[in-house]
C-alpha positions in Angstrom: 84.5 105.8 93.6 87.9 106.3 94.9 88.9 109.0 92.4 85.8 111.3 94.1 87.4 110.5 97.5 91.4 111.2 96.5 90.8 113.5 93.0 95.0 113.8 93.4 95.2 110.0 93.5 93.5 109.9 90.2 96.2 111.9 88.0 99.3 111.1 90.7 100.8 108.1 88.2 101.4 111.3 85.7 103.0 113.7 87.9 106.7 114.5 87.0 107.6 114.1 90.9 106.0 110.8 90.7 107.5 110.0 87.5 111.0 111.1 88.3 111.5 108.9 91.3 109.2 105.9 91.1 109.1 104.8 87.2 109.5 101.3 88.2 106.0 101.2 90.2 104.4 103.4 87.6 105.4 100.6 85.4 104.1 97.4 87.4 100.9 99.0 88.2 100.2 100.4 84.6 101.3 96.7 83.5 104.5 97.4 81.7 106.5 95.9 83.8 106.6 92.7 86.9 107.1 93.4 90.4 110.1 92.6 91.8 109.1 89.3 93.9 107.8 87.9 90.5 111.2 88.4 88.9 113.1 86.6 91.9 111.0 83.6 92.0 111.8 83.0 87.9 115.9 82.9 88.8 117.2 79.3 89.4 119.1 79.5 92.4 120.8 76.0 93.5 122.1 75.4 97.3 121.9 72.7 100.2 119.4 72.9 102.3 122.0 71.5 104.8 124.6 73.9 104.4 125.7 76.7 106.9 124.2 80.3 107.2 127.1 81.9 105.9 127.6 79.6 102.8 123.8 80.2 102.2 124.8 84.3 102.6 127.2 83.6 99.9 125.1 82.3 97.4 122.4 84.8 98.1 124.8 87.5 97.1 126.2 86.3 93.7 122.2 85.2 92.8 121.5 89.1 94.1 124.1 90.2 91.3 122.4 87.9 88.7 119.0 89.2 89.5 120.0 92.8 89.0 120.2 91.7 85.3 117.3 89.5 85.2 115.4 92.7 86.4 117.1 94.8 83.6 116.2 92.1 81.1 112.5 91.5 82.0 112.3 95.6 82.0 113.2 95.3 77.8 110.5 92.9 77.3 112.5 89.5 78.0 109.9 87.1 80.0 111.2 85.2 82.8 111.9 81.4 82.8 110.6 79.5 85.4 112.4 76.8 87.6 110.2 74.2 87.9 110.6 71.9 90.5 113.7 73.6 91.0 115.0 76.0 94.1 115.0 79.9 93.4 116.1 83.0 94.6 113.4 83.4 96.4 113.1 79.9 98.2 116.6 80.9 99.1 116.0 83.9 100.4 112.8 81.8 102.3 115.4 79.2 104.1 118.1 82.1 105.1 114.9 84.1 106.8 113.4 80.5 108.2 116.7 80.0 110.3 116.7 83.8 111.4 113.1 82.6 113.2 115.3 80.1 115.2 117.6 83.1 116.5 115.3 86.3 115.7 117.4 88.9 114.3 115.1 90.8 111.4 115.1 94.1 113.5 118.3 96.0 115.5 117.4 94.7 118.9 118.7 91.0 117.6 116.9 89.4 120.8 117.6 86.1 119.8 114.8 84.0 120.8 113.4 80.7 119.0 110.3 82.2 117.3 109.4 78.7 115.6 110.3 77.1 119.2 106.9 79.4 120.8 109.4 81.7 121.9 108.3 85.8 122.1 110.7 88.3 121.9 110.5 93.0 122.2 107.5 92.7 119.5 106.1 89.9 121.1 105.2 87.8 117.4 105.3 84.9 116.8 105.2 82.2 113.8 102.2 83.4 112.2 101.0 87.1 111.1 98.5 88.1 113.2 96.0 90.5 111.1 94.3 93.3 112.6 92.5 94.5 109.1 93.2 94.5 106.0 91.4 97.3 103.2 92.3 99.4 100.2 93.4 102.4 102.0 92.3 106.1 100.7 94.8 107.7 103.3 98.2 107.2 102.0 100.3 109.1 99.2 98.5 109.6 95.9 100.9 107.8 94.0 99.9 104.6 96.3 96.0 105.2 96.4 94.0 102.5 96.6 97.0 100.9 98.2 95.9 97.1 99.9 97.3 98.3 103.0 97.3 95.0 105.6 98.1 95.7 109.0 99.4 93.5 111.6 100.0 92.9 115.1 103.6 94.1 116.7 106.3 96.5 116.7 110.1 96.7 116.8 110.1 100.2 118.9 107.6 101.6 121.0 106.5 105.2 120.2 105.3 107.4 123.0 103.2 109.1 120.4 102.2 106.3 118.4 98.8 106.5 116.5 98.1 102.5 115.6 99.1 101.5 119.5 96.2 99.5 119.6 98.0 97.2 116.5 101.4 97.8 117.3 101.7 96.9 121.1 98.7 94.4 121.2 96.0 95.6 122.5 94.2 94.0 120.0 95.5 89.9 119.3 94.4 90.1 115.6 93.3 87.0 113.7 95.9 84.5 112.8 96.8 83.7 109.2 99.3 81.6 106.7 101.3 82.6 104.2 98.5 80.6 101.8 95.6 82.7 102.9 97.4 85.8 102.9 98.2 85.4 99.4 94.7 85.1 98.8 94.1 88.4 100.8 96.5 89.9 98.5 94.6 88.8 95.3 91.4 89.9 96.5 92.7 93.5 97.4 94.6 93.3 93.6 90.9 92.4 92.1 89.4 95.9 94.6 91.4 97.6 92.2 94.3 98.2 94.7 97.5 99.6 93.1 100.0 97.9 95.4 100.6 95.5 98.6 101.4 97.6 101.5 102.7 96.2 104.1 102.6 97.8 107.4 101.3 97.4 111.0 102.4 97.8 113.5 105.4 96.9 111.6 106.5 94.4 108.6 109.7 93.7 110.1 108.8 90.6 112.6 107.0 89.1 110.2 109.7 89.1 106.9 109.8 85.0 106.6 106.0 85.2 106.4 105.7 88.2 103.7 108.7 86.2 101.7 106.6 82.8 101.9 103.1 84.7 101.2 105.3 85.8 98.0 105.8 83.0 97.0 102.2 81.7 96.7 101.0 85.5 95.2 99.6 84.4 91.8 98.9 88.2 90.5 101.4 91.0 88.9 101.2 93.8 92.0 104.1 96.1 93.6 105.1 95.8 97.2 105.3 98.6 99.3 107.5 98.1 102.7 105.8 100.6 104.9 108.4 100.5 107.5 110.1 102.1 110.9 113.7 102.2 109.2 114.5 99.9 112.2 115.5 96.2 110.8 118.8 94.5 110.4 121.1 94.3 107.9 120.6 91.2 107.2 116.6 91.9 106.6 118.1 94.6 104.5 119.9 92.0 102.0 116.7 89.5 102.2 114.6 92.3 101.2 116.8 93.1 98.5 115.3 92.0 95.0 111.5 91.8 96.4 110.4 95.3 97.6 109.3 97.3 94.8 108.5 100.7 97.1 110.3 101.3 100.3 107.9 103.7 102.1 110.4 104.3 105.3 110.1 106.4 108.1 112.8 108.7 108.7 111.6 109.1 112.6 114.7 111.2 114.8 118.0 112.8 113.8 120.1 112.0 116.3 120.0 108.3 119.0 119.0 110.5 122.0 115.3 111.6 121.0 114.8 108.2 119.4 115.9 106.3 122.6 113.8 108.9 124.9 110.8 108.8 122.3 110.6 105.6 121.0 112.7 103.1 122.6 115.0 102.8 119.4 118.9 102.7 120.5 120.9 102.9 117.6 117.7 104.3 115.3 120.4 107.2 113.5 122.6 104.6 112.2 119.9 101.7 111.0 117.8 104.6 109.3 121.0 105.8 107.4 122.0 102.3 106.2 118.6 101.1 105.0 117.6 104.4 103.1 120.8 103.6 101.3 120.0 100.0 100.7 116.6 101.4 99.5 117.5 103.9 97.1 120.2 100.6 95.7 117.5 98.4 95.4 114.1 99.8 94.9 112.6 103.0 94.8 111.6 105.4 97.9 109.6 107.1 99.7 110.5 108.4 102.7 108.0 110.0 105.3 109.5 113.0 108.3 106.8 113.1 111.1 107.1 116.5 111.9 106.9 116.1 116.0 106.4 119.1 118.1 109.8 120.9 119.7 112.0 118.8 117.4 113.1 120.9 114.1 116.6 121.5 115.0 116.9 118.4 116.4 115.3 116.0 114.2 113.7 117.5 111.4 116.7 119.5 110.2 119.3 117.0 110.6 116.9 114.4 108.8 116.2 116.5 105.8 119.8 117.6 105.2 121.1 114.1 105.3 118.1 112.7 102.4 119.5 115.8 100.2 122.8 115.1 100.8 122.8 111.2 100.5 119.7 110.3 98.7 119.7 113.1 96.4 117.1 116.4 96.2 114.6 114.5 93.5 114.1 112.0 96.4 110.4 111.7 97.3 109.8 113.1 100.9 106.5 113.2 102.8 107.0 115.9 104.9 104.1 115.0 107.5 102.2 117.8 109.9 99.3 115.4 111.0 101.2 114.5 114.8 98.5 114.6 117.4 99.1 113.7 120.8 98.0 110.0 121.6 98.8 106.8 123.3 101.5 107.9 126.1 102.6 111.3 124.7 102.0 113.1 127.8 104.7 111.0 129.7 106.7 114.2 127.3 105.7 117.9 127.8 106.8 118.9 123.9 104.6 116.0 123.0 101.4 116.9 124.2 100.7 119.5 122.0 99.7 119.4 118.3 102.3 121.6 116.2 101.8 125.2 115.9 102.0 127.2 112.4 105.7 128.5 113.0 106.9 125.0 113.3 105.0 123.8 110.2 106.4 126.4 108.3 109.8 126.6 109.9 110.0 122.7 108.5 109.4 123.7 105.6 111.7 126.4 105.3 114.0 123.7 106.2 113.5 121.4 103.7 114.0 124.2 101.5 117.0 125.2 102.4 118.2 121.4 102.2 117.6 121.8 98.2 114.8 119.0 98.4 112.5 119.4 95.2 110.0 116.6 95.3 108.1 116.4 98.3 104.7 115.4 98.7 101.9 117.6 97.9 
C-alpha cells in the first residue's frame, strides 16, 4: 500500500544519490548487513562499575577504536561474537549516559539537574520517554519511507515557528514507557514493514539513556535514524558514536544571532558544525535546511556553503520549502508569512552555487 502513497519511496534504495551517500543503510535494510547498535552490543568491553567518569570516558574511546573494526569485519561477512554474561560496549556506553541523568548534560544548555532524583530541567523530561504516537511514517525522505517514526515529549530549543509544539513543549503529557516496551514498539513497527527506527519528537536528545537501554533489549536487525535539532553535547556526540546508523540533522540558522532570536539556541552555529562532523565520522547523513522566510543570506547561504565545503558536495541535503507560520511565529514579522517563489528559487540557486549535487528530490 505504501508504494501507491510514496511511488519515489518505492525505487529510492536504487537511486545513485541514495546509493552514493547512505550504502550502509541500504545494506541493513536490504539485509546485507547489521545495524550499528547490533554490532556494539557483540564487543566485550570490561570496566568497574565503580570507577570515575573520566576513567569510564577512557575506555569508551579505545572500545570506540576497536568497534570501527568490528563494523568493518561484520561488513565482509564476519558474524559477531557475543559476550554473554559479560559487559559490552554498549552497557558501557549505558552506565556513562546513566550518570549524565544524575547531572543532565546530553544537550548544549548542560542544566545540570538530577533527572533520576525527579528533577526537570529546559526540556522539562524526565526518567522515562513519554510517547506521543508512534506510526510508520509516509512523510519523510524516500530513502526512509516507511520509517517507524516514534515521537516523544520535549525539546532542547524552543522554535517560534515550530510545527510539532504540541509534542515538543508539552502541550500534550504523552503516555509513559520503558525501555522494555519500547523495544517492543520497535519490533512491531520492524514487522509493519518499516525500513528504520526514527527517532524524533520533539527531540531524541533528553531521552539518549533511554534509546541506548531500549537498544539493548531490540531483538530485530533495523537501522536507527537520529532525527535531531543538531543541538546535543559532545559528550552525547561520543555516546552516539557506534549506534546511529542515519543521522537525519537539522542544519536550522547560520549564524548564533537568528538561532538565539528564533529558537532559543545560544551557541546553535558551533554545536551544529561539530556534530555534522561527528556524523559524517561515524554514520551516514542526512541533513535537512528549513528554508525560513527573510533568511537566505543569513541562514540558508551560510549553511549550504559550509555542508559543501566541510561535508563534501555528494552530501545528502533536504533542502525544505514546506515552513508555514505556526505556533508563535507572529511574535517575528519575516515569520508570518509562507515563502514566496523568489526565495524558493533564490535557495536553490544557492545551493547551486555551493557545488552541492545530491539533494533531495
Amino acid at each position: 500500500m505504501w508504494r501507491l502513497i510514496r511511488p519515489d519511496a518505492a525505487y529510492a534504495l536504487e537511486e545513485p544519490g541514495v546509493l552514493r551517500s547512505l550504502p550502509r543503510y541500504v545494506g541493513i535494510v536490504e539485509g546485507r548487513r547489521l545495524a550499528k547498535f547490533l554490532i556494539a552490543r557483540s564487543i566485550p568491553v570490561e570496566f568497574d562499575p565503580d570507577a570515575s567518569t573520566m576513567e569510564l570516558w577512557r575506555i569508551h574511546e579505545g572500545a570506540l577504536r576497536e568497534y570501527q573494526e568490528c563494523e568493518r569485519m561484520a561488513d565482509e561477512g564476519e558474524t559477531p561474537g557475543d559476550v554473554g554474561s559479560g559487559s559490552s560496549l554498549l552497557d558501557l556506553k549505558i552506565e556513562i549516559a546513566r550518570r549524565i541523568m544524575e547531572s543532565c548534560h546530553f544537550c548544549v544548555r548542560r542544566c545540570g539537574v538530577d533527572r533520576l532524583s525527579g528533577h526537570r530541567g529546559y526540556c522539562r523530561c524526565g526518567a522515562e520517554f513519554r510517547v506521543s504516537t508512534y506510526f510508520p511514517h509516509m512523510g519523510e525522505e524516500p530513502e526512509l519511507v516507511p520509517s517507524g517514526t516514534v515521537f516523544t515529549c520535549g525539546c532542547t530549543i524552543r522554535c517560534l515557528h515550530c510545527q510539532n509544539w504540541e509534542i515538543s513543549q508539552w502541550a500534550e503529557q504523552g503516555e509513559p514507557m520503558d525501555p522494555f516496551g519500547m523495544a517492543r514498539v520497535v519490533e512491531g513497527l520492524k514487522r509493519q514493514g518499516c525500513r528504520n527506527l526514527n527517532m524524533v519528537g520533539g527531540e531524541p536528545t533528553p531521552n539518549t539513556w533511554l534509546w541506548l537501554r531500549t537498544m539493548r533489549e531490540i531483538r530485530v536487525n533495523i537501522p536507527t535514524v537520529w532525527n535531531s535539532n543538531s543541538y546535543y553535547s559532545d559528550e552525547t556526540s561520543r555516546l552516539l558514536s557506534g549506534l546511529i546508523d542515519v543521522y537525519l540533522l537539522d542544519f536550522k540558522y547560520g549564524n548564533d544571532e537568528c538561532a538565539e532570536a528564533i529558537s532559543d539556541a545560544p551557541g546553535y552555529w558551533e554545536a551544529a558544525t561539530r556534530n555534522h562532523l561527528m556524523a559524517k565520522r561515524y554514520g551516514e547523513l542526512i541533513v535537512r535546511v528549513l528554508v525560513l522566510p527573510g533568511h537566505n543570506e543569513c541562514c540558508t547561504r551560510p549553511i549550504l556553503n559550509w555542508i559543501s565545503k566541510n561535508l563534501g558536495p555528494f552530501t545528502r541535503v533536504n533542502l525544505m520549502f514546506q515552513y508555514r507560520p505556526e505556533y508563535r511565529a507572529h511574535e517575528r514579522a519575516e515569520l508570518r508569512r509562507r515563502l514566496t517563489q523568489h526565495e524558493m528559487a533564490e535557495a536553490r540557486r544557492i545551493a547551486e552555487e555551493a557545488g552541492l549535487m545530491n539533494l533531495v528530490e
